[in-house]
C-alpha positions as CSV (number, residue, x, y, z in Angstrom):
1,X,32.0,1.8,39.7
2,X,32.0,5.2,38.0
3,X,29.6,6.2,35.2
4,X,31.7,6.7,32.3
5,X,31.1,9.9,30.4
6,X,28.7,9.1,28.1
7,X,26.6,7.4,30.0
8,X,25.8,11.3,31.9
9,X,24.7,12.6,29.0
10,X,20.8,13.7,29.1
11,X,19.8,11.3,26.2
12,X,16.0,12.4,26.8
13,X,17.0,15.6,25.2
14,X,19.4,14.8,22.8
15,X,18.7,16.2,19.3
16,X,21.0,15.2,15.7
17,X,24.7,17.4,16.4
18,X,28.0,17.4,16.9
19,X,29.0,17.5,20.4
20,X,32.3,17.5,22.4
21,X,32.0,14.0,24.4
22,X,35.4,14.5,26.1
23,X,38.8,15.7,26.0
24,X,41.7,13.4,27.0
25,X,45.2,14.1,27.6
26,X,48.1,12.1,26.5
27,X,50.9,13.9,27.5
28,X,50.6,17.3,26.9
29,X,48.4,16.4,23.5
30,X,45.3,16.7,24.1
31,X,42.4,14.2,22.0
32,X,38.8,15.7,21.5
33,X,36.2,12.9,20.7
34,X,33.4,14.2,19.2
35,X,29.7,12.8,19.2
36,X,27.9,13.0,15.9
37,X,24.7,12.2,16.7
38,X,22.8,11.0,13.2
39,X,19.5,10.0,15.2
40,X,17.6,11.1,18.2
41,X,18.2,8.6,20.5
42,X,14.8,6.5,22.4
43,X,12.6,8.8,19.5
44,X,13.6,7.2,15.9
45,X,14.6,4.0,14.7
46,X,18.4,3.5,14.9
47,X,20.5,3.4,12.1
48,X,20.7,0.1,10.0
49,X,24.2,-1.9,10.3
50,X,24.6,-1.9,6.2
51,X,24.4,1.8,6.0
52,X,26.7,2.7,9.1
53,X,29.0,0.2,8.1
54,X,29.5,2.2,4.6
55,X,29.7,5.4,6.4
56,X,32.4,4.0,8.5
57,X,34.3,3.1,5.4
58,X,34.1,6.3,3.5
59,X,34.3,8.9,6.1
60,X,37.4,6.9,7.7
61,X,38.9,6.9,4.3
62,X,38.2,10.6,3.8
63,X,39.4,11.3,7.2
64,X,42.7,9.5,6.8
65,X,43.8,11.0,3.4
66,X,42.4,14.9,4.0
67,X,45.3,17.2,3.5
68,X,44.4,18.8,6.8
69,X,42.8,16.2,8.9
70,X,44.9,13.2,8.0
71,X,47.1,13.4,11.0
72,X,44.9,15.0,13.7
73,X,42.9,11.4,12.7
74,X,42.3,9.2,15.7
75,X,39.9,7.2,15.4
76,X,36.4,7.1,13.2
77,X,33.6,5.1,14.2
78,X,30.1,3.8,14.8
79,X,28.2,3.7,18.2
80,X,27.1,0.8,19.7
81,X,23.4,2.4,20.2
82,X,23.4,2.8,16.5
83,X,22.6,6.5,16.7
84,X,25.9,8.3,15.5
85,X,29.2,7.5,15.6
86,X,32.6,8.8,17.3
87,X,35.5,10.8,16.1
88,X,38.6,11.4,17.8
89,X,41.2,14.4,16.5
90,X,44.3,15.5,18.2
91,X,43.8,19.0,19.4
92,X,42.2,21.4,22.0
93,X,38.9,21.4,19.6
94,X,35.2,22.5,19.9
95,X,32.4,21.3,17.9
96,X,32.6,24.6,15.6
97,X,36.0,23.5,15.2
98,X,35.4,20.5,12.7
99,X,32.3,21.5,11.4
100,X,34.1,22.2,7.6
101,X,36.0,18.7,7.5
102,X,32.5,17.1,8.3
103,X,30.9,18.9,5.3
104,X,33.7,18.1,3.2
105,X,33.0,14.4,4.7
106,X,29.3,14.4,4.2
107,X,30.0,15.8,0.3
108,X,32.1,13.0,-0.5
109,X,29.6,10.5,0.8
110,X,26.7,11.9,-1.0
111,X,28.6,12.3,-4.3
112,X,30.4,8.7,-4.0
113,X,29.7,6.0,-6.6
114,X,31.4,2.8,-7.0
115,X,32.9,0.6,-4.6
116,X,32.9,1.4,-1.0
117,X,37.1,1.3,0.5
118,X,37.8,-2.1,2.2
119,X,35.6,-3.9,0.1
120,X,36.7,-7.6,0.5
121,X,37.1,-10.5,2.5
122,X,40.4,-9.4,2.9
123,X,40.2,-6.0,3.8
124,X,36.8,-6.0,5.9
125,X,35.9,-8.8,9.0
126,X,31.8,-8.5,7.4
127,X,32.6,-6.7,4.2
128,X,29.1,-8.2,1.9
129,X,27.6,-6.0,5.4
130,X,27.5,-2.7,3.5
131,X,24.7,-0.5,1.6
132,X,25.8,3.1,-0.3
133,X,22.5,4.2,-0.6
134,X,21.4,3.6,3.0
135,X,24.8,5.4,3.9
136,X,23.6,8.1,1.8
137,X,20.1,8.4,3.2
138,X,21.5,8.9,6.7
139,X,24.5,11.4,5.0
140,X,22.1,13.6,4.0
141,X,19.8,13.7,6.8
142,X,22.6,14.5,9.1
143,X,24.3,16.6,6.6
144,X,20.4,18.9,6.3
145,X,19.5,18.4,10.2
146,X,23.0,19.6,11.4
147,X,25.8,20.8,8.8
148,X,23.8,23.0,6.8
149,X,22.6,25.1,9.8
150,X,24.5,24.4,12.9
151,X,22.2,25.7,15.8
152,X,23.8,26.3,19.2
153,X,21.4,23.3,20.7
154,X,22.9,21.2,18.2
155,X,26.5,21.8,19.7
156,X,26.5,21.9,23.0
157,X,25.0,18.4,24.9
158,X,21.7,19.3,26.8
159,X,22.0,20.1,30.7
């Protein structure tokens, strides 16, 4: 059985970024999922479920309603490894590419007060699973380690 993608990826040298994990065609659309790494993987402690589920609610949100983004939107979402999550737009993109919408994204999580999108039995599978602050904490670590100053080693994944 073949590797899959992300499982190649030198996770040894893997700092915080935004990274194109693959490009998939469907048709002649191609889908660009990114990797926003919030962590370094095997060197700090993942992410706690409370905060990434929070993020995963707002920044889908955001995503889904942006003027721009809205239909490039695939998909939002958290890793398994707890270290970042996954975003899929339609389009031939790079990294540089989306680096505005994601500072747009980080703003609205850091200046969001009240109650987090999808907050109810009935809108969320584990909705009481959430935590704004801790969402916020990770935000603006990502949003300082990578957003504010996008280095080349922060875009492109490590040989």
């Amino acid at each position: 059985m073949n590797k899959i993608a992300s499982f190649t990826v030198n996770h040894l040298d893997l700092l915080t970024g935004v990274y194109v994990s693959r490009k998939d065609y469907l048709g002649d659309q191609v889908l660009t999922t990114f990797d926003l790494r919030f962590t370094r993987p095997n060197e700090e402690p993942p992410m706690d479920n409370p905060g990434i589920h929070s993020i995963e609610h707002l920044v889908a949100t955001f995503l889904r309603n942006h003027r721009e983004w809205a239909d490039k939107t695939v998909y939002f979402g958290p890793m398994g490894c707890r270290t970042g999550f996954y975003v899929i737009f339609a389009g031939d993109l790079k990294s540089e590419d989306i680096l505005p919408v994601l500072r747009e994204a980080a703003d609205f999580v850091l200046s969001y007060e009240g109650e987090i999108p999808g907050y109810s039995p009935r809108d969320c599978g584990n909705y009481l699973d959430n935590n704004l602050n801790l969402a916020k904490i990770y935000m603006r670590k990502f949003k300082q380690e990578v957003l504010d100053n996008p280095a080349p080693e922060r875009l492109v994944y490590p040989q």
